[in-house]
C-alpha positions as CSV (number, residue, x, y, z in Angstrom):
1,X,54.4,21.7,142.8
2,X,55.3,24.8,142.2
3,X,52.7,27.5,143.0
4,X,51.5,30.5,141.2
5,X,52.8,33.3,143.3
6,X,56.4,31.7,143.1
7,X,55.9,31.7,139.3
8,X,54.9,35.1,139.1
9,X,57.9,36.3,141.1
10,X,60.4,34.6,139.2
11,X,58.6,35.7,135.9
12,X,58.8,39.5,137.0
13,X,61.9,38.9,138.3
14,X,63.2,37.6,135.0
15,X,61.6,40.1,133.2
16,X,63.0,42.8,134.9
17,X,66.7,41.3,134.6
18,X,65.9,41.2,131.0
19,X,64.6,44.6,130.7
20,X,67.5,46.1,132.6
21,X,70.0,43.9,130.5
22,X,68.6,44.8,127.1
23,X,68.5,48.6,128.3
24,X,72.3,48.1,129.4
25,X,72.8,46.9,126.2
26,X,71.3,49.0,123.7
27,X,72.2,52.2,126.3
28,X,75.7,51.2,125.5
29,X,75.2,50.2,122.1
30,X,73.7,54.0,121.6
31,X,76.6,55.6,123.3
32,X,79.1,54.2,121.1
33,X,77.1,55.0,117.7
34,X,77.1,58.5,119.7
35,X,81.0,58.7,120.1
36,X,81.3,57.3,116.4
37,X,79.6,60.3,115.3
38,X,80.9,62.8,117.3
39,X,84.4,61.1,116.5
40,X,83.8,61.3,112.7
41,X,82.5,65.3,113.4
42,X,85.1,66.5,115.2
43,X,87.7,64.6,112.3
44,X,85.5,66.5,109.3
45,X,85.3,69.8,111.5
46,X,89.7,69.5,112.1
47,X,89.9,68.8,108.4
48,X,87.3,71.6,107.3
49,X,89.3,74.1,109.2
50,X,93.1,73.0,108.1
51,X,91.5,73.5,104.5
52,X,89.8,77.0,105.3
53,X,93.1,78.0,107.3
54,X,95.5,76.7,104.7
55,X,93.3,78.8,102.0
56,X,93.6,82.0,104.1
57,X,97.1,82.1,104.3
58,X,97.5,81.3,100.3
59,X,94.6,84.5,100.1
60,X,96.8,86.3,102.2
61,X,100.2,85.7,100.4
62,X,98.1,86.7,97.3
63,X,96.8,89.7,98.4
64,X,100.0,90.4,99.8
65,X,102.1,90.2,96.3
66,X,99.2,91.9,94.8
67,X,99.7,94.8,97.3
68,X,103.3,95.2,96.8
69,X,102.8,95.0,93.2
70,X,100.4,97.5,93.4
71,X,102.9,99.5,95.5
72,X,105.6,99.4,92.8
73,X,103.7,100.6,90.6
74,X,102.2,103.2,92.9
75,X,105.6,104.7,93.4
76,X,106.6,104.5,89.7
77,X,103.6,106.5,89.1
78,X,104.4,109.2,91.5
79,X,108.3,109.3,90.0
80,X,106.9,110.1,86.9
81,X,104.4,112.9,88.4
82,X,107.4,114.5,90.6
83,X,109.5,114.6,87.5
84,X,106.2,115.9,85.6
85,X,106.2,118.3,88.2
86,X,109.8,119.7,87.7
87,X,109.3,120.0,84.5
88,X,106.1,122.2,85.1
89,X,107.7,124.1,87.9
90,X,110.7,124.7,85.2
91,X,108.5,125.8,82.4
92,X,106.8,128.6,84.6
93,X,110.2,129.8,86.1
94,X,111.3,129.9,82.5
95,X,108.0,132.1,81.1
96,X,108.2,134.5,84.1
97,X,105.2,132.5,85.7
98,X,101.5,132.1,85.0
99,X,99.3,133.8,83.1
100,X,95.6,134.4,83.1
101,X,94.9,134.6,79.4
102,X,91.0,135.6,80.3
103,X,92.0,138.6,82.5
104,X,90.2,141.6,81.6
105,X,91.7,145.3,81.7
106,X,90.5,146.8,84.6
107,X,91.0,150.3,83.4
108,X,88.0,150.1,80.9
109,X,85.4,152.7,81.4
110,X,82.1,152.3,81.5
111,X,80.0,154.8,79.5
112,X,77.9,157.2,81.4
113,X,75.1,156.7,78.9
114,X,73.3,154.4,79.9
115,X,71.4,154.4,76.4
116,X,74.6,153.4,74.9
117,X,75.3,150.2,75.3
118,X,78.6,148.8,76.9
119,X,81.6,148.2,75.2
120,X,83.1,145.0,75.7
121,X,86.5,145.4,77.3
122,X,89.6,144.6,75.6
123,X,90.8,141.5,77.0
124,X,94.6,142.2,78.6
125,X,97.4,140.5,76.5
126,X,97.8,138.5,79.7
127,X,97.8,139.1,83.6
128,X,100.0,137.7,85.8
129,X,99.1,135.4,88.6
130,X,101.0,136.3,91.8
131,X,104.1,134.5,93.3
132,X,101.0,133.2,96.1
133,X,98.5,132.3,93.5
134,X,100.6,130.4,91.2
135,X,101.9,127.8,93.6
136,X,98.6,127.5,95.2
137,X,97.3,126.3,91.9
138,X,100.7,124.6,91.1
139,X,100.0,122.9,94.8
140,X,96.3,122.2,93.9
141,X,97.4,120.7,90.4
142,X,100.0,118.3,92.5
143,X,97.5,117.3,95.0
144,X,94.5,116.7,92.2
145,X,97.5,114.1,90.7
146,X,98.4,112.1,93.7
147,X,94.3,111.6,94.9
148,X,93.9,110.5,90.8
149,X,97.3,108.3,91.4
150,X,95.6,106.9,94.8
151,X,92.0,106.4,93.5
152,X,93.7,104.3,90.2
153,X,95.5,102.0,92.7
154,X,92.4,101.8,94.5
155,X,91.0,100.9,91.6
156,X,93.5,98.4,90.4
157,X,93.4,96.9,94.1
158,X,89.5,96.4,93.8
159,X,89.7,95.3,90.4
160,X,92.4,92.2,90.9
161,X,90.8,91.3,94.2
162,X,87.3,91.2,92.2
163,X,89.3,89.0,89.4
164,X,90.6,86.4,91.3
């Protein structure tokens, strides 16, 4: 007969070739599900970034067109200020230069009475700006249109990107 401490052995024995089988098993079982996953991660991750890199570049060509558009018309505008320009520069040479219609006669007295009270002064028909002061503000007047060109096409850039 078969006697109790054999049957013990060969019942922990078995038991422990079983438990080490069935963790060899389900260990590989896991491992796979694991690769599956990381398998189907790694394919959605590949395809997410094709699709975000594919959508930058379209963004990119888009914004790019929009910026030479913008350029065109950027240069268009400043044609048409140059030649505004000209025309302005003409129009003074062909007055003499500017005016200031405001300017007062400096050779107005005042009254020594002090009772009395002040004249107003006679407003001059017209100084004349000097040859220094007149293309400063001819200067000023070009730079004032080229930051009102740029801040438009800023404008215009903002706007489109903000559309689309």
């Amino acid at each position: 007969m078969i006697d109790l401490k054999t049957t013990v052995i060969a019942a922990t024995a078995s038991l422990a070739l079983g438990v080490f089988s069935a963790w060899s098993l389900t260990a590989d079982y896991k491992e796979a599900k694991y690769k599956a996953v990381l398998s189907e991660m790694r394919e959605n991750a590949a395809m997410a970034l094709f699709e975000a890199q594919k959508s930058a570049v379209e963004k990119e060509r888009e914004n790019n067109r929009l910026a030479q558009e913008l350029e065109v018309q950027n240069a268009k505008h400043r044609q048409e200020l140059a030649k505004v320009e000209d025309e302005l520069r003409g129009y003074v040479n062909e007055l003499g230069g500017l005016y200031d219609r405001y300017a007062t006669c400096s050779s107005a007295s005042v009254p020594p009475d002090t009772a009395t009270a002040p004249q107003p002064t006679a407003p001059a028909s017209g100084a004349r700006l000097s040859k220094k002061l007149e293309g400063l503000l001819l200067s000023e007047s070009k730079r004032a249109d080229e930051a009102a060109t740029y801040a438009q096409t800023c404008y215009n850039w903002i706007k489109r990107l903000r559309d689309d």
